[in-house]
N, CA and C atoms of all chains as a GROMACS GRO file, in nm:
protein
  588
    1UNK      N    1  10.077   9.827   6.677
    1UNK     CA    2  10.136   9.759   6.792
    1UNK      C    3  10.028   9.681   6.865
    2UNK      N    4  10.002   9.560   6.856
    2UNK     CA    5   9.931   9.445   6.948
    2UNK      C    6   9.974   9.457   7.083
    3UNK      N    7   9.884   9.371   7.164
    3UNK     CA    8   9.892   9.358   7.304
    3UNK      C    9  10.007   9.263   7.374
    4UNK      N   10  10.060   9.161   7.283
    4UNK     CA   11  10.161   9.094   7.276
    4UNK      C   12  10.286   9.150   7.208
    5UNK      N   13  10.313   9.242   7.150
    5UNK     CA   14  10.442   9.365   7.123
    5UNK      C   15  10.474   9.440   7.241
    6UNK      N   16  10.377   9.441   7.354
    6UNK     CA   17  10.428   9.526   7.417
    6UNK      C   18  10.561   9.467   7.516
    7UNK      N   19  10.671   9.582   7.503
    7UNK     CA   20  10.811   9.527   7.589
    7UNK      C   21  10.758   9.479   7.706
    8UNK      N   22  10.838   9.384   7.820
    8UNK     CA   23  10.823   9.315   7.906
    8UNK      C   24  10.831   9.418   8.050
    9UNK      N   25  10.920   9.548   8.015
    9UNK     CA   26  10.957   9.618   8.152
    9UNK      C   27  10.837   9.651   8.132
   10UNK      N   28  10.725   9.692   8.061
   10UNK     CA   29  10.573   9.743   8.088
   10UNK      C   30  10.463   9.602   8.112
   11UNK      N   31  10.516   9.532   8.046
   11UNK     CA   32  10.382   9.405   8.072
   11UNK      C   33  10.396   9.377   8.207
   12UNK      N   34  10.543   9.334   8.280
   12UNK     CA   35  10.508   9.283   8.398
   12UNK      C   36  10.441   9.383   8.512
   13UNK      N   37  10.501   9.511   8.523
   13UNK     CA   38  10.417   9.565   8.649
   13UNK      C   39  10.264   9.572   8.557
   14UNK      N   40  10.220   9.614   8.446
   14UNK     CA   41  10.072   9.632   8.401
   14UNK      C   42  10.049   9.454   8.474
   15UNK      N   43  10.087   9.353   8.440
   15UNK     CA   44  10.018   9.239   8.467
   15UNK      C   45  10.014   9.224   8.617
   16UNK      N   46  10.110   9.314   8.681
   16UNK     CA   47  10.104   9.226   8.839
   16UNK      C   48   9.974   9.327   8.861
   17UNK      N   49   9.973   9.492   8.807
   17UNK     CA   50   9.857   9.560   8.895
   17UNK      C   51   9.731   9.500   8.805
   18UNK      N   52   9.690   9.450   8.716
   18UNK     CA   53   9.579   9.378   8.705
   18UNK      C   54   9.541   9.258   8.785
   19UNK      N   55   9.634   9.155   8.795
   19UNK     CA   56   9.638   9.046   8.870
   19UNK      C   57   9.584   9.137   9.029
   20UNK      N   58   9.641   9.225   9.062
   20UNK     CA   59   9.603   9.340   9.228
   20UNK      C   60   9.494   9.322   9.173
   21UNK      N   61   9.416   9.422   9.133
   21UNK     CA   62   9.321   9.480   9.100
   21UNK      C   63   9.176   9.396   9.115
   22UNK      N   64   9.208   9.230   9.036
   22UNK     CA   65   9.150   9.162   9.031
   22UNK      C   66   9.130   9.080   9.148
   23UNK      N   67   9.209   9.064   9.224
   23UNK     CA   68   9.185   9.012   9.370
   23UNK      C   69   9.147   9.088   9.489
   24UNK      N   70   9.156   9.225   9.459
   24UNK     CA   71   9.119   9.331   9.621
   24UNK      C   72   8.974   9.280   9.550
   25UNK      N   73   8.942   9.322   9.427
   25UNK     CA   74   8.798   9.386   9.380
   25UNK      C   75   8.753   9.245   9.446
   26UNK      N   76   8.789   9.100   9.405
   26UNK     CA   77   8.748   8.992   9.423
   26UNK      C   78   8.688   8.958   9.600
   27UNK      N   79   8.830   9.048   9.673
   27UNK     CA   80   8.772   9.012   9.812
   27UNK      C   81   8.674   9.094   9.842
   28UNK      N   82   8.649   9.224   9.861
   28UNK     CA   83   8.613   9.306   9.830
   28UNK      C   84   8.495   9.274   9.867
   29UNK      N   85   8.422   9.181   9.668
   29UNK     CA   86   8.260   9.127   9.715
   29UNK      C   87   8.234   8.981   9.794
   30UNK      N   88   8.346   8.929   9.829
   30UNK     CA   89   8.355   8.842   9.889
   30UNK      C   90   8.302   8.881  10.068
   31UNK      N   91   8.362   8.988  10.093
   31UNK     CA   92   8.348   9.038  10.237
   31UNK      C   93   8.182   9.103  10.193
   32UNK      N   94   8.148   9.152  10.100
   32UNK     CA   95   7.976   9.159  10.069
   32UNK      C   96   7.926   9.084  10.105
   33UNK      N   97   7.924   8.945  10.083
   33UNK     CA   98   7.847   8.846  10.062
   33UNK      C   99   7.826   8.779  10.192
   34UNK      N  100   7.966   8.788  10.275
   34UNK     CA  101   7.978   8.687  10.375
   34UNK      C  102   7.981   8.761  10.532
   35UNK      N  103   7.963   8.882  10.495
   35UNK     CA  104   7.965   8.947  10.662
   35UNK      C  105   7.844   8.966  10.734
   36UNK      N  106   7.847   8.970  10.852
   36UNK     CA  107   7.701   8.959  10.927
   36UNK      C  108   7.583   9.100  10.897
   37UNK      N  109   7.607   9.185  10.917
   37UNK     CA  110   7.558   9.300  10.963
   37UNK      C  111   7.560   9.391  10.851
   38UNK      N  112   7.472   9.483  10.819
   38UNK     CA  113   7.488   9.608  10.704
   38UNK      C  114   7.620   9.692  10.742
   39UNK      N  115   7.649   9.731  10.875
   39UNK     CA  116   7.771   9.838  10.889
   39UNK      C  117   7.871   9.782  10.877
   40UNK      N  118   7.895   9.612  10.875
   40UNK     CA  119   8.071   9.592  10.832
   40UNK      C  120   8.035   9.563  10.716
   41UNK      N  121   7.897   9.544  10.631
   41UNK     CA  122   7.961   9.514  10.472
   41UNK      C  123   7.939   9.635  10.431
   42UNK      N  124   7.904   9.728  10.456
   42UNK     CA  125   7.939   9.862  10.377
   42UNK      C  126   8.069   9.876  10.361
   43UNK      N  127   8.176   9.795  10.470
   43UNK     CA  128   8.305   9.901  10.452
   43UNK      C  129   8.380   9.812  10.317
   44UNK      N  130   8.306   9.643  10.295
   44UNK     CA  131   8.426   9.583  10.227
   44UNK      C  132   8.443   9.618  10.136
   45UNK      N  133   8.322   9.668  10.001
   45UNK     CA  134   8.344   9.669   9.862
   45UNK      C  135   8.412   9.791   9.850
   46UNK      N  136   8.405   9.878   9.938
   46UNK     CA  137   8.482  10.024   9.915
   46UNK      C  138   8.632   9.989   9.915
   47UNK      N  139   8.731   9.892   9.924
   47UNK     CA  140   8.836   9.828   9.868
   47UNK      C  141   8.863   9.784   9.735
   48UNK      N  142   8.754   9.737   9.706
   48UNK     CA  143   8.745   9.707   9.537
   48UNK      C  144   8.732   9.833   9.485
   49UNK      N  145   8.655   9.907   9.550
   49UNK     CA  146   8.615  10.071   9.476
   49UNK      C  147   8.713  10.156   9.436
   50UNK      N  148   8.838  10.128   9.541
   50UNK     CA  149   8.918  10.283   9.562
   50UNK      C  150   9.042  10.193   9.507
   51UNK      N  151   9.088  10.063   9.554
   51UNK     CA  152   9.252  10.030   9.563
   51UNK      C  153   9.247   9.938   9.405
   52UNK      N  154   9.117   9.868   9.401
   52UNK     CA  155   9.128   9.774   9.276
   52UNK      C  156   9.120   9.851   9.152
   53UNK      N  157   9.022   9.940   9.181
   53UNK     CA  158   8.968  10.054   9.024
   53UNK      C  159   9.112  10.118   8.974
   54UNK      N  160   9.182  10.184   9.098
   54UNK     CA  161   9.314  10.244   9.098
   54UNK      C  162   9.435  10.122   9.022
   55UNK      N  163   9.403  10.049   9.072
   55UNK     CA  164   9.511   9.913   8.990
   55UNK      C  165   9.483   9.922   8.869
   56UNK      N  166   9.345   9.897   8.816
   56UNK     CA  167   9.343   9.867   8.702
   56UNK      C  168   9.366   9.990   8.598
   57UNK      N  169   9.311  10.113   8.673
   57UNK     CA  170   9.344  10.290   8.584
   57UNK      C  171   9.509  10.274   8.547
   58UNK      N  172   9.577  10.183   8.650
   58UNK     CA  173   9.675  10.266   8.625
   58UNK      C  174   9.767  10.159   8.538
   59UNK      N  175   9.713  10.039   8.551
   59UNK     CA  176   9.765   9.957   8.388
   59UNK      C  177   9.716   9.960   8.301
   60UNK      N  178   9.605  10.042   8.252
   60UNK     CA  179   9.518  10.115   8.142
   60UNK      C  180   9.589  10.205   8.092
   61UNK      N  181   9.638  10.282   8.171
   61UNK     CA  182   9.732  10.437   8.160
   61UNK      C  183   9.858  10.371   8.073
   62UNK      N  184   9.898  10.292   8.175
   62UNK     CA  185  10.053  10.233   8.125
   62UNK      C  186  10.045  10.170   7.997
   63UNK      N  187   9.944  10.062   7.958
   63UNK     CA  188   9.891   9.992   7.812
   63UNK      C  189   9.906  10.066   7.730
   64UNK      N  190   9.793  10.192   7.754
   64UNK     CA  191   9.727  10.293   7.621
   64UNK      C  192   9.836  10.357   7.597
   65UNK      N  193   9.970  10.419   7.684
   65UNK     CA  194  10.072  10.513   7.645
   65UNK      C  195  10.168  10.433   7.611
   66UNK      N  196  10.193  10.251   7.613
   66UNK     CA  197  10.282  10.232   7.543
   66UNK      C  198  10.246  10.175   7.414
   67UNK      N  199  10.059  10.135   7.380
   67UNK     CA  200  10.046  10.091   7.282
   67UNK      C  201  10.040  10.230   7.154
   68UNK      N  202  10.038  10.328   7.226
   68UNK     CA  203   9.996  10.480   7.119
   68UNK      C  204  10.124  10.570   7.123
   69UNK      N  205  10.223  10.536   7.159
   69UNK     CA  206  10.351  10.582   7.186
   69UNK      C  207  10.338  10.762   7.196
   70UNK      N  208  10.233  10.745   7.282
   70UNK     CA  209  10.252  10.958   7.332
   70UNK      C  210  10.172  10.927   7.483
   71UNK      N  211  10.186  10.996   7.555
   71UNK     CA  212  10.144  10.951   7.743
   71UNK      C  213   9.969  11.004   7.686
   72UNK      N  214   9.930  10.911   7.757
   72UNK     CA  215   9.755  10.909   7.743
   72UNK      C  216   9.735  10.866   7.864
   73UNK      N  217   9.672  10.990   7.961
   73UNK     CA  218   9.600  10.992   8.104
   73UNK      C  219   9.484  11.012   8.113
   74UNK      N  220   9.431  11.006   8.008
   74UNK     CA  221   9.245  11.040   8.033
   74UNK      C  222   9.136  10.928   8.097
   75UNK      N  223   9.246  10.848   8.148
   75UNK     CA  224   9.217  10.728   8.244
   75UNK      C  225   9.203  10.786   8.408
   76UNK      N  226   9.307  10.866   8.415
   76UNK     CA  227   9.283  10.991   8.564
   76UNK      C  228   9.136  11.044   8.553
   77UNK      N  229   9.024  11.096   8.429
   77UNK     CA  230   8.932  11.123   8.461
   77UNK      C  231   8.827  11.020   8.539
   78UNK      N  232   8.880  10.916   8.499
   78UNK     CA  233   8.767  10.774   8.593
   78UNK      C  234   8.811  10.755   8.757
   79UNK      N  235   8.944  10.789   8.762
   79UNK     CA  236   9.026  10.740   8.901
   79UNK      C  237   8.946  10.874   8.971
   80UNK      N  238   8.971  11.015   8.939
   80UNK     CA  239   8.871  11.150   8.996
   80UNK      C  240   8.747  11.150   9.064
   81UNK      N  241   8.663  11.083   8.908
   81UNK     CA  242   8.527  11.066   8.956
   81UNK      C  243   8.456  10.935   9.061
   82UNK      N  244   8.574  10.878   9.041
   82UNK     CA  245   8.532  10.760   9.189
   82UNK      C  246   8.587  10.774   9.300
   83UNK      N  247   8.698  10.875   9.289
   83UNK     CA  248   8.692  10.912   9.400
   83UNK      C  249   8.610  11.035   9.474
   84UNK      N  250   8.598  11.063   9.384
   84UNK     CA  251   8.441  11.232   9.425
   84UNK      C  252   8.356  11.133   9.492
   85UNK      N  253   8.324  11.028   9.427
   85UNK     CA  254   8.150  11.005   9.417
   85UNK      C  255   8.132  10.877   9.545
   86UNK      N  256   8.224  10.792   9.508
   86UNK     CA  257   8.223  10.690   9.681
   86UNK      C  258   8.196  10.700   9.756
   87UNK      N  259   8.285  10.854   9.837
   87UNK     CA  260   8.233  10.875   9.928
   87UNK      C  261   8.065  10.920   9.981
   88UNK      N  262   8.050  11.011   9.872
   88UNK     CA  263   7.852  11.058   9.896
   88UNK      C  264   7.739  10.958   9.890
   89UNK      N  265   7.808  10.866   9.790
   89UNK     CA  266   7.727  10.732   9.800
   89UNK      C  267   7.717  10.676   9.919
   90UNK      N  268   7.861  10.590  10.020
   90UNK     CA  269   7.851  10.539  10.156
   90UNK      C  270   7.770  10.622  10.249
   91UNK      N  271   7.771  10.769  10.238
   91UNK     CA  272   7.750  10.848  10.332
   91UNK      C  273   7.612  10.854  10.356
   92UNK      N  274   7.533  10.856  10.198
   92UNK     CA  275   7.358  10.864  10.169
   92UNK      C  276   7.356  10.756  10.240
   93UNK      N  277   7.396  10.619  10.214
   93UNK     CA  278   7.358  10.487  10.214
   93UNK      C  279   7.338  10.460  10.374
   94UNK      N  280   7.441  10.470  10.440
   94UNK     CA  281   7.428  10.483  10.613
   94UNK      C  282   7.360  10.578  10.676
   95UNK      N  283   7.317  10.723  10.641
   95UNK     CA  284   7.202  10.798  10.698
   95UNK      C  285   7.140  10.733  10.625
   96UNK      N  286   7.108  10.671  10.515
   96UNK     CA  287   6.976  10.593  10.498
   96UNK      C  288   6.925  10.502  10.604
   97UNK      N  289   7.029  10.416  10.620
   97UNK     CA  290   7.040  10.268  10.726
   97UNK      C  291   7.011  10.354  10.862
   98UNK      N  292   7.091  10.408  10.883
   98UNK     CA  293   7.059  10.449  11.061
   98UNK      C  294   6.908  10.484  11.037
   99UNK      N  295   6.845  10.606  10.944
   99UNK     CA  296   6.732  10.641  10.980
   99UNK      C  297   6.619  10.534  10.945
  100UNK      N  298   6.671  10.423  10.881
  100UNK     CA  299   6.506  10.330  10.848
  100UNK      C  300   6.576  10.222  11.002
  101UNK      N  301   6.674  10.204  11.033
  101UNK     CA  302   6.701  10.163  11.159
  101UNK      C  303   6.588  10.220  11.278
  102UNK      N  304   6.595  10.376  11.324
  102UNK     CA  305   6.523  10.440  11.384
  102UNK      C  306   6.359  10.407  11.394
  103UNK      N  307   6.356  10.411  11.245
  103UNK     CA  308   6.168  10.392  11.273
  103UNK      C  309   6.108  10.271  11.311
  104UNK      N  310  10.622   8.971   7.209
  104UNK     CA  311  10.711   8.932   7.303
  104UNK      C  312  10.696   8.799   7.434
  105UNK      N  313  10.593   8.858   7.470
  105UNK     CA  314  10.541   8.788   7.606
  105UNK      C  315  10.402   8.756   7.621
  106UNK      N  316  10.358   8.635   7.681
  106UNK     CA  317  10.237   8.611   7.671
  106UNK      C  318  10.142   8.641   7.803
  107UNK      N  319  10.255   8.676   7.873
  107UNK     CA  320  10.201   8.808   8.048
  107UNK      C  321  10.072   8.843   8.054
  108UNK      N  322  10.065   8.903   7.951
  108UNK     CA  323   9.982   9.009   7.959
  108UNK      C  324   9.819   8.979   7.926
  109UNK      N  325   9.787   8.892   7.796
  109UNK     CA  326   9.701   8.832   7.789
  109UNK      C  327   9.655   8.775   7.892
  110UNK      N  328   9.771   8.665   7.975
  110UNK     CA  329   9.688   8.547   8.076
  110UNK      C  330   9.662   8.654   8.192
  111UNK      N  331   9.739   8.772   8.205
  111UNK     CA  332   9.652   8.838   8.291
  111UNK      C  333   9.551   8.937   8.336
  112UNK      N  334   9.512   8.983   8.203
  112UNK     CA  335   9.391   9.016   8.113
  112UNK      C  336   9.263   8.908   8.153
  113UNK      N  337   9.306   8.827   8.151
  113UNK     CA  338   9.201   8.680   8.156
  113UNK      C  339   9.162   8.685   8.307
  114UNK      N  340   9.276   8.646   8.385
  114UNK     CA  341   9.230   8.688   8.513
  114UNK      C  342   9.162   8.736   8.546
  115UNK      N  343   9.189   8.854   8.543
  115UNK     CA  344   9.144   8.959   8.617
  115UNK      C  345   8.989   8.951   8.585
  116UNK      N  346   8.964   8.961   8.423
  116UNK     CA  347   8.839   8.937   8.380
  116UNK      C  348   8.756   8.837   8.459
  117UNK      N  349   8.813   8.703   8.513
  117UNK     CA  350   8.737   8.616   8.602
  117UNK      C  351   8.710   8.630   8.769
  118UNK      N  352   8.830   8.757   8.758
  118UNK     CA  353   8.798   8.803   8.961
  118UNK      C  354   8.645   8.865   8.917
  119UNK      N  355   8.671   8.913   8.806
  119UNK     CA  356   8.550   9.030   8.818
  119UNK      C  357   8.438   8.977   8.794
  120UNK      N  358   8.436   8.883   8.730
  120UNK     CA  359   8.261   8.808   8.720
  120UNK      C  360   8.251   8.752   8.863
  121UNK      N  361   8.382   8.649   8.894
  121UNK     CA  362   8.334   8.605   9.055
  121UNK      C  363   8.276   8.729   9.145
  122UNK      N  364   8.331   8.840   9.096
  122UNK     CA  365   8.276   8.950   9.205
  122UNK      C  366   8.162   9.004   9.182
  123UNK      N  367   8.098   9.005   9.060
  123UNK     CA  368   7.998   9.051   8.972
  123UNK      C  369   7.885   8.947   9.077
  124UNK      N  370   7.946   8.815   9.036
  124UNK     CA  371   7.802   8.728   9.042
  124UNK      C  372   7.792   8.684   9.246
  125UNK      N  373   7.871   8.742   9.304
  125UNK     CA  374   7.872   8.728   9.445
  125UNK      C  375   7.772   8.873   9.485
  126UNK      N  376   7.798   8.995   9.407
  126UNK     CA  377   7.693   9.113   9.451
  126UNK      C  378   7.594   9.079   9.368
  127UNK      N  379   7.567   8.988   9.324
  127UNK     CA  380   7.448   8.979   9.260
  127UNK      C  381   7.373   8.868   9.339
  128UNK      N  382   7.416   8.766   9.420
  128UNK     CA  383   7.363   8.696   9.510
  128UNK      C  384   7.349   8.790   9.653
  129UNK      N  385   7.410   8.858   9.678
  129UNK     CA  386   7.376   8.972   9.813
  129UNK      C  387   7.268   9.043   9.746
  130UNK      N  388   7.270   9.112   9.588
  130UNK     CA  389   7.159   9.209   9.541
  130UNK      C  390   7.031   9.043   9.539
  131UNK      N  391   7.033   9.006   9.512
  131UNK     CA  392   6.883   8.872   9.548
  131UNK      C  393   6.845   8.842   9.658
  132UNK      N  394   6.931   8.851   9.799
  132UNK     CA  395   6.895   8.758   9.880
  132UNK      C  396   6.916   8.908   9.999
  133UNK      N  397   6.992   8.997  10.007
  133UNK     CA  398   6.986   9.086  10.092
  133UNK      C  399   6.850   9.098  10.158
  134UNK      N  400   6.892   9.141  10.320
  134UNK     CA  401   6.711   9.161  10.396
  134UNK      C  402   6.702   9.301  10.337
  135UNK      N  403   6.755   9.379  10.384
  135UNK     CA  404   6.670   9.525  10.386
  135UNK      C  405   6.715   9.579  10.245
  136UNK      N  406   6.642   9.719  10.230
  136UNK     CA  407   6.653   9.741  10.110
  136UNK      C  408   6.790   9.799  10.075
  137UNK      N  409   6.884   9.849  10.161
  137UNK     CA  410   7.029   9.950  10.183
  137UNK      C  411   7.069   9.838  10.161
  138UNK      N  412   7.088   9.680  10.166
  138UNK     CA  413   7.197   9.580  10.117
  138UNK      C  414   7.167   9.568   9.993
  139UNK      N  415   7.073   9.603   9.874
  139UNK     CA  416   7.040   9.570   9.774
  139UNK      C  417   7.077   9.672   9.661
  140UNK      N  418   7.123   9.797   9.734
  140UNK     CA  419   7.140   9.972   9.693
  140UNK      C  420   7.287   9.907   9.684
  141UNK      N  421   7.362   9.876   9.820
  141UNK     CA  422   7.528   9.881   9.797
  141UNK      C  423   7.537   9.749   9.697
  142UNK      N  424   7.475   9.658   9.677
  142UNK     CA  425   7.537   9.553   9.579
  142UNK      C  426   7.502   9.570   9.485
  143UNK      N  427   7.376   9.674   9.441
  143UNK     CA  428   7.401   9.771   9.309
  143UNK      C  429   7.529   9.852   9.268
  144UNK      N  430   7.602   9.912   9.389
  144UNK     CA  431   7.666  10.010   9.379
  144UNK      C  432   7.799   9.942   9.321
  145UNK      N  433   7.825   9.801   9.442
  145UNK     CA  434   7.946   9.713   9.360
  145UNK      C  435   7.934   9.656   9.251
  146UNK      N  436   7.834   9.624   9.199
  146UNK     CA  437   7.789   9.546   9.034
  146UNK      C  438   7.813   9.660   8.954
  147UNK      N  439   7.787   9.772   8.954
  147UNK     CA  440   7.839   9.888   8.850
  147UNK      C  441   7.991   9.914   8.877
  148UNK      N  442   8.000   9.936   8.969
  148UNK     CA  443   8.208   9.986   8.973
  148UNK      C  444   8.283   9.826   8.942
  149UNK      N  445   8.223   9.701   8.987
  149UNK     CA  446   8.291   9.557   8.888
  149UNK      C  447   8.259   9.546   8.704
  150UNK      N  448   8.112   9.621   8.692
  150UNK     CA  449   8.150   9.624   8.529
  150UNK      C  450   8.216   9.701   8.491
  151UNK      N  451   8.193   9.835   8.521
  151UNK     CA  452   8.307   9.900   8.488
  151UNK      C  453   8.458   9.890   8.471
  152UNK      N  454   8.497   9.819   8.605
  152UNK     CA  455   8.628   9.733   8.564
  152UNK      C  456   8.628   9.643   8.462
  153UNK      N  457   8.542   9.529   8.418
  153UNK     CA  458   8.546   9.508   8.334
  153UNK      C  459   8.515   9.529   8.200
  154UNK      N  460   8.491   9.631   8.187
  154UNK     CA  461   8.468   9.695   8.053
  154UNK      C  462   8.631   9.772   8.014
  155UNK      N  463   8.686   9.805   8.121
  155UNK     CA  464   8.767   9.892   8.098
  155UNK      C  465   8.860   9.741   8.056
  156UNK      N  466   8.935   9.623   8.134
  156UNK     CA  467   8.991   9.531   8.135
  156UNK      C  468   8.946   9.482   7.966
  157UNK      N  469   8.831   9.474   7.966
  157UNK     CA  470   8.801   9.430   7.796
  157UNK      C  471   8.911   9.529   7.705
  158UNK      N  472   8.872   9.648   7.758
  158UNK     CA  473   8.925   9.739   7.665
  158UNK      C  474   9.090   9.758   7.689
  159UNK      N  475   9.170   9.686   7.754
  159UNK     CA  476   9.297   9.672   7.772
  159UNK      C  477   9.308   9.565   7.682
  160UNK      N  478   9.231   9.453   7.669
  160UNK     CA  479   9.270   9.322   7.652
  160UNK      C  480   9.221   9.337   7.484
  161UNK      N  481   9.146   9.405   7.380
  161UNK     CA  482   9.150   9.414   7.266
  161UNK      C  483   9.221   9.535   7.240
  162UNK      N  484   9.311   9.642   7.321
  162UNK     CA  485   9.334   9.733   7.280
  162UNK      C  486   9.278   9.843   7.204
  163UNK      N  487   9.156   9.878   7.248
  163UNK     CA  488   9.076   9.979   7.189
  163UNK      C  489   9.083  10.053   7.255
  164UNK      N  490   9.051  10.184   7.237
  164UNK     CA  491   9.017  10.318   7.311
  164UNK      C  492   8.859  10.330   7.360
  165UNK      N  493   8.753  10.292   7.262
  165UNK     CA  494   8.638  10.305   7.302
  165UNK      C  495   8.587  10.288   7.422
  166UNK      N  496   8.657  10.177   7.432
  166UNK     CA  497   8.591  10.109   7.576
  166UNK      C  498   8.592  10.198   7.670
  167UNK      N  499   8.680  10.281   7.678
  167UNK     CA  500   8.711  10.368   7.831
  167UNK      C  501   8.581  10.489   7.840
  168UNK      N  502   8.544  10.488   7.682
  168UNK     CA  503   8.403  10.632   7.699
  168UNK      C  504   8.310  10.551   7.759
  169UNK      N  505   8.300  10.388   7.736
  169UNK     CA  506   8.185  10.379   7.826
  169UNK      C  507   8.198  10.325   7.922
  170UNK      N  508   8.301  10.299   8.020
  170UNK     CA  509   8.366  10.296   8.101
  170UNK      C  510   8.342  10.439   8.195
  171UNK      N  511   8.358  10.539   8.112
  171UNK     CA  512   8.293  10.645   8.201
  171UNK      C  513   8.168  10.705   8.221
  172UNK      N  514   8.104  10.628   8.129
  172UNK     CA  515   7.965  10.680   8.118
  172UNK      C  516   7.908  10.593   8.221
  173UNK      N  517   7.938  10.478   8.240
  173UNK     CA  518   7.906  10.379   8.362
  173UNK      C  519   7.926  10.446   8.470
  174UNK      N  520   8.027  10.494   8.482
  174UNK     CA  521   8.055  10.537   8.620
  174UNK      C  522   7.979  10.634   8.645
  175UNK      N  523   7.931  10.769   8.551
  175UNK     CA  524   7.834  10.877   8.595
  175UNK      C  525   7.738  10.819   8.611
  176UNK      N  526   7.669  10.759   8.542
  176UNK     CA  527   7.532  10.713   8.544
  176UNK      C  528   7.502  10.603   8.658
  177UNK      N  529   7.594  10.525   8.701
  177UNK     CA  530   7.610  10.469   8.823
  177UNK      C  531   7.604  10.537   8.937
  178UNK      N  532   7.690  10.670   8.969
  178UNK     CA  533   7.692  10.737   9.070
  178UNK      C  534   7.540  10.799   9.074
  179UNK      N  535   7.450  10.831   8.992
  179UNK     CA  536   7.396  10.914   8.953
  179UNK      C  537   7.286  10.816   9.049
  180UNK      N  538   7.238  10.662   8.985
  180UNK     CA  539   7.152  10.582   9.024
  180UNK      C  540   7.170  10.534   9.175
  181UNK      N  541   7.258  10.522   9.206
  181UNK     CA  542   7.333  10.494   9.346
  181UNK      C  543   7.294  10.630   9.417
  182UNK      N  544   7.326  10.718   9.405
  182UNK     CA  545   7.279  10.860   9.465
  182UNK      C  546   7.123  10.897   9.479
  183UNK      N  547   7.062  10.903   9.375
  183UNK     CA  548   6.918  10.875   9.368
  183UNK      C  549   6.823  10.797   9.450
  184UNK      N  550   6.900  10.622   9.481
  184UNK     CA  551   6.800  10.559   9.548
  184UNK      C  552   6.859  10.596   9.685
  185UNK      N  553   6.966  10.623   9.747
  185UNK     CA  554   6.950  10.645   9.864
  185UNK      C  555   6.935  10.768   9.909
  186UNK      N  556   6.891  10.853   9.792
  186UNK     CA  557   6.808  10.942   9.878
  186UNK      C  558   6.663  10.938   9.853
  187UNK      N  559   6.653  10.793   9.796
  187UNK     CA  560   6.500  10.790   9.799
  187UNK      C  561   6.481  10.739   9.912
  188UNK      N  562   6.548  10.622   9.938
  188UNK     CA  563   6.554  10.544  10.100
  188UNK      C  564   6.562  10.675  10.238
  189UNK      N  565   6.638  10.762  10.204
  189UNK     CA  566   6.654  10.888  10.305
  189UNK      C  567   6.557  10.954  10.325
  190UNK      N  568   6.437  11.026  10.208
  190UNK     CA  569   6.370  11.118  10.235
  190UNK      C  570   6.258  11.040  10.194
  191UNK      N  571   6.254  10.916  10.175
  191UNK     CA  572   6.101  10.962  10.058
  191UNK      C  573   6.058  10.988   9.927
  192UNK      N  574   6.146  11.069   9.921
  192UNK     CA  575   6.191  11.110   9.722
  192UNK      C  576   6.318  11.169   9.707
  193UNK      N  577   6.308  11.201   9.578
  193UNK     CA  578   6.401  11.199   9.488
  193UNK      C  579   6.487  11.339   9.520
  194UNK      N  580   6.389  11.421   9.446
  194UNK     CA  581   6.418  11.573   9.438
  194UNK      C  582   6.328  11.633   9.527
  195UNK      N  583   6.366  11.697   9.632
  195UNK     CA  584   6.283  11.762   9.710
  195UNK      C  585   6.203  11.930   9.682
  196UNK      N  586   6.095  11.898   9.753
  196UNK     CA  587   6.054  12.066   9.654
  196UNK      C  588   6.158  12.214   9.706
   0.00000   0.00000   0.00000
């Protein structure tokens, strides 16, 4: 089964949450690039992190279980670990900033 | 059936370089060293998307093992330097 076999009731939501996926992530580093200060661009890419990654897991999920015709979620292990890990990252990263702020 | 899916395969693939190569102009030009740590942090979770998006768009399975191996080893490097920026080092005695 090719990528073009797959029925249409699965291509269109897989295509609209890639098309998502690809534009949060897009603004995302857009608000990186273009905001003044370290404490508002910390918050933008964490949109691409959590809502875009999630778009794309979950038309991965939908692809792989209709291209292998048995449900395949081992795409939930990536959606888990970014969400564990995001947060400890922002958290190091800003007691980093406040304390080289301080000195 | 439909050609959906490809053109939006493609897409997406081009949000993600525009997003790739925008944290990669913040990782060059950032002042302090904490703007250069987070546009590391977004350049690994945008390849990762696109590795995984590759791996939608040829239909392979592989792609997703290193898809996750990115992501540990990302968290791992991301975690590391800001607690090098925090303490000083790495592993504390």
């Amino acid at each position: 089964m090719n990528l073009v076999d797959v029925p249409l009731w699965v291509a269109l939501p897989a295509a609209f949450l890639l098309v998502c996926g690809g534009l949060l992530t897009l603004v995302g580093s857009l608000g990186l690039l273009r905001f003044k200060s370290f404490y508002a661009r910390i918050h933008a890419p964490t949109m691409g992190s959590t809502l875009g990654a999630g778009c794309v897991l979950v038309a991965s999920i939908l692809i792989s279980t209709m291209l292998e015709q048995r449900p395949v979620i081992h795409e939930l292990l990536i959606t888990v670990f970014i969400l564990l890990t995001a947060p400890i990252t922002a958290m190091l990263l800003m007691r980093a900033a406040m304390s080289r702020e301080r000195d | 059936m439909s050609v959906i899916l490809p053109l939006a395969v493609k897409f997406a693939l081009a949000c993600f370089a525009l997003s790739m190569l925008c944290a990669l102009i913040r990782l060059l030009r950032g002042p302090a060293a904490q703007d250069r740590i987070l546009a590391l942090d977004t350049l690994y979770i945008n390849g990762m998307l696109t590795i995984l998006t590759l791996g939608i768009g040829f239909g392979a399975a592989i792609y997703f093992d290193i898809a996750l191996l990115i992501a540990l080893f990302g968290f791992v490097g991301s975690a590391a330097m800001a607690k090098f920026l925090l303490r000083g080092e790495v592993i504390e005695p």
